[in-house]
N, C-alpha and C positions, 0 to 999 in steps of 0.2 A: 486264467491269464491268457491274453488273448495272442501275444506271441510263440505259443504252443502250438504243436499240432493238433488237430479236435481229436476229441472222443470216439475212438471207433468201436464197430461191433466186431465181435472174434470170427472168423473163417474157418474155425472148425474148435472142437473141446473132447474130453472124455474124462475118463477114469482110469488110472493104469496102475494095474494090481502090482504093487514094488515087494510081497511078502511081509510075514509076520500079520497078517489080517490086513493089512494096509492097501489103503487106493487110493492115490493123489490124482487131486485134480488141477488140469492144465488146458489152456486157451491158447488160440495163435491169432494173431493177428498180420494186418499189411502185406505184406506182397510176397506169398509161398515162396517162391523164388529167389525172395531176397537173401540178404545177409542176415544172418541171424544173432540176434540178442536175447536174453533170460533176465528179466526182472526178479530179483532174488530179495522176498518182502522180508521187512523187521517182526520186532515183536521180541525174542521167536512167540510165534503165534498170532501175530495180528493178522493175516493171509491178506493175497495181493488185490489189489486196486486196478479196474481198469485204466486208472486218472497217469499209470506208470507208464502207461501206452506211448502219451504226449508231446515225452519227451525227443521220439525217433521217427523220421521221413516214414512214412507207411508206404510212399513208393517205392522205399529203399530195400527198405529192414523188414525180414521177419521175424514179429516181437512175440517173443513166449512169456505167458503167465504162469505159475503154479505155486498152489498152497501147500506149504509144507504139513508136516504129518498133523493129524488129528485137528487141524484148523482149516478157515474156511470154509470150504466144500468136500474136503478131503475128508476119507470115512474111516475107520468112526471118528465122530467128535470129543473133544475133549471135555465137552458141556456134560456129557452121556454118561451116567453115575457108574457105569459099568466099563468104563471106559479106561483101561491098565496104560499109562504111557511109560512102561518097562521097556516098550522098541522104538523108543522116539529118542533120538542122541546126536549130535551133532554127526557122528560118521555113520547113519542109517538116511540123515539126509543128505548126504554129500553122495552114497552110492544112489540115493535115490534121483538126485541131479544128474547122477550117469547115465544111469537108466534110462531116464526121461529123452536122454539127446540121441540114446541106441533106438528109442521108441518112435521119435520124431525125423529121423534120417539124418541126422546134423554130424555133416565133421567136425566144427569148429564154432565157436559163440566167444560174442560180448557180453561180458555180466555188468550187467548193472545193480547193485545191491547200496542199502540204504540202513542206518541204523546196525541191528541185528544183523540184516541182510548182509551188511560189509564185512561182519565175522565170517559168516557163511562161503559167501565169494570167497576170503582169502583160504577156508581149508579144504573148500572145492580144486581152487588154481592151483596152491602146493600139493594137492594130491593127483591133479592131470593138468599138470599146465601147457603139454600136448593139443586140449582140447579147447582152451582160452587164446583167442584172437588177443583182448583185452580187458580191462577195467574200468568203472565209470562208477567213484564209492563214493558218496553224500552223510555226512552225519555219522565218520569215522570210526569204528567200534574194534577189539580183540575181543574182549570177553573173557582179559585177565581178573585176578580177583582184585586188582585194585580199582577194577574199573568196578566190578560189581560191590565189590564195597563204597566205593563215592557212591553208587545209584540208590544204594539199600541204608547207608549210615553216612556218609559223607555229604549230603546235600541235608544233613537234619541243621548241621549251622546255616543254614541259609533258608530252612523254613521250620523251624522249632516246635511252631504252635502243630504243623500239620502231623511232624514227627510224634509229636506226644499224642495227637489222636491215633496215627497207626501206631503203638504200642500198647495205649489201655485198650484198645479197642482188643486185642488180643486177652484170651481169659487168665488169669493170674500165673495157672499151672505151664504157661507156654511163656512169659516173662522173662523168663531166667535164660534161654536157649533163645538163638539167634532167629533176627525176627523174620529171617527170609524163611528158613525153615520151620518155624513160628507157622507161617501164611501157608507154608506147603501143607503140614498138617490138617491145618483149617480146611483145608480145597482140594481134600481129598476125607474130610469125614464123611461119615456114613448115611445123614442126612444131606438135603438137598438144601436146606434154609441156612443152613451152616455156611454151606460153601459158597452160597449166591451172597450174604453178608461179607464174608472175608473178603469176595472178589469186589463187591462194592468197594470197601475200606482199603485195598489194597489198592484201585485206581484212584481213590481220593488222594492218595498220598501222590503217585503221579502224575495229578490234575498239576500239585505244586507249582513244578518248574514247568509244565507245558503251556498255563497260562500265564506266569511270566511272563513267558518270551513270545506266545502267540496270540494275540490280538484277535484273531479270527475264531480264537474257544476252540473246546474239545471235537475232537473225529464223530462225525454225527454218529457212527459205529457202536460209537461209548453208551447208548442209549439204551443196549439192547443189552439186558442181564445176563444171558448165555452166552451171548460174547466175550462180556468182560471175564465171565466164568472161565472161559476154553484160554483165555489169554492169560490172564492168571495163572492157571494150574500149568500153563506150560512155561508162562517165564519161572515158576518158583521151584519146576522140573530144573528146570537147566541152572538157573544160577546155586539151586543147592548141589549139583555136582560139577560145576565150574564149567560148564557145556562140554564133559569130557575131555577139554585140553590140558596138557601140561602148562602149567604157568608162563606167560610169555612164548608160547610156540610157537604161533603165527609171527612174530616181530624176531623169533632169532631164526625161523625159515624163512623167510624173505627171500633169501639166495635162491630159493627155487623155483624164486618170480624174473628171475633175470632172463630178459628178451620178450615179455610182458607190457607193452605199456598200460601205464596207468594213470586214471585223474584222479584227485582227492580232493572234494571240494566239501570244505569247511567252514561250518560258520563260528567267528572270534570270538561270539557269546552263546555259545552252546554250553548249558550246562548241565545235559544228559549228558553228553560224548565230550569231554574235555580236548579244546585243541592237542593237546600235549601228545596223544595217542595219535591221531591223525602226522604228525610232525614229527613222530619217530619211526614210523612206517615209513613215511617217505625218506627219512635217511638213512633207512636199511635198505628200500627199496630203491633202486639207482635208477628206471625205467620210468620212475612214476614224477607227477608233477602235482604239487599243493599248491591250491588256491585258498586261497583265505578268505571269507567273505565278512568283512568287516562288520556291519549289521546286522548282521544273522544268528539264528541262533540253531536250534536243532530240525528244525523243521522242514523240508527239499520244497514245500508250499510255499516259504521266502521268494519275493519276487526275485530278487538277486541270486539267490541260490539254483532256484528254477533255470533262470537263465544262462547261468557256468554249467551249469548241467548240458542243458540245450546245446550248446556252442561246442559241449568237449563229445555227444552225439557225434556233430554235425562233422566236425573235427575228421573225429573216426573213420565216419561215410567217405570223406574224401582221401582219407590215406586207404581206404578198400577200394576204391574206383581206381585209383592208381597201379 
């Protein structure tokens, strides 16, 4: 989209040893000096995109990247058959987000998070909302279990056929027991052929709704089997133990977002992230502002989506220059 800012190259990167075996990998981008923002990618496990850069003045902002645990570049991978995600949990990434900003010199940051990534931002913010300037959330997410059940059972009325292939595709003995932990099993046998199958069959089922609603086809990323592997085993990590939150805890902490602002732009035909979720964060959350984006669907790649995004940046920039 040509109303974006271009693609830049990062200004500096490394590895930063967070414990537990772990070392995330993190990029900077645009102007050292700037303000500073953290791109906080979905998934969990899809790791981030330089394409997140785009959306913030690089004269302004200094924009950080980083792949949370066992994805992307971050070591080990989740592809790596020896590879235990027993210290991968939503509050091993949230100290890990601390760390990173003790690491980088940063008093303060703007999160930008997307999908996944909007769970993350909000139990980063309720856990240092000290250290959040602000919010900039796209593709609305808590990561309650009714959202993880619409993802995993609740979108099977609206694609039946694909439902029924991720179920038989599961081998008989796993049938009876829920199919996310069905898939977890699968993606962590002890074969390699095992688990690159499941992960196939497991994004087929989320090809579903993404081409639905996007026109422009699957993330060229998709292509790559050990991708789909590390992404796999860590979504089916976290939704078989509900990303370690208590039911609803990000929407009844809310209160600890106050003097936060926030944007929540949402698209009307998102049917990964159901408006519903986006719409009651914001009326828990009094600082924050929903957009609705009427044509959209889950995707921040939406031209229109792109663009509210863009604008609630630019927004920011100028309540920081003031």
């Amino acid at each position: 989209m040509t109303f974006l800012y271009p693609e830049a190259t990062p200004c500096d990167s490394g590895l930063l040893p967070v414990g537990d075996g772990q070392q995330v990998y993190w990029e900077t981008y645009g102007n050292p000096d700037g303000a500073s923002v953290v791109y906080v990618h979905g998934g969990p496990g899809s790791g981030s995109t330089a394409s997140a850069t785009r959306y913030f003045d690089p004269s302004f902002y200094r924009i950080i990247l980083f792949d949370q645990r066992n994805c992307g570049r971050s070591l080990p991978n989740a592809a790596a058959m020896t590879t235990d995600l027993a210290a991968n949990t939503t509050w091993h990434l949230v100290d890990d987000m601390e760390r990173l900003r003790a690491h980088l010199g940063i008093q303060d940051w703007l999160l930008f998070g997307t999908s996944w990534g909007s769970t993350l931002a909000l139990a980063y913010a309720q856990a240092h909302p000290a250290a959040v300037t602000g919010m900039i959330l796209g593709g609305v997410t808590t990561t309650r279990r009714s959202e993880i059940d619409w993802l995993t059972h609740g979108l099977a009325h609206l694609f039946p056929a694909e439902w029924h292939r991720l179920v038989q595709a599961l081998p008989e003995n796993l049938r009876t027991i829920d199919v996310v932990d069905g898939y977890r099993q699968l993606l962590n046998a002890p074969d390699l052929e095992t688990r690159l199958q499941a992960a196939r069959d497991w994004h087929d089922w989320e090809a579903a709704s993404i081409l639905h609603s996007n026109p422009q086809g699957l993330p060229r990323r998709w292509k790559d089997p050990l991708y789909l592997l590390t992404r796999a085993r860590i979504i089916t990590h976290y939704f078989s133990h509900n990303a370690w939150l208590e039911d609803g805890q990000l929407l009844g902490n809310a209160w600890r977002l106050d003097g936060i602002p926030g944007t929540l732009v949402q698209g009307r035909l998102d049917l990964e992230a159901p408006l519903v979720t986006a719409w009651e964060l914001s009326s828990a959350w009094k600082d924050s502002e929903l957009i609705v984006i009427e044509n959209a669907a889950h995707s921040t790649d939406h031209q229109d989506m792109a663009a509210a995004i863009l604008r609630s940046a630019n927004r920011f920039r100028e309540k920081i220059k003031k």
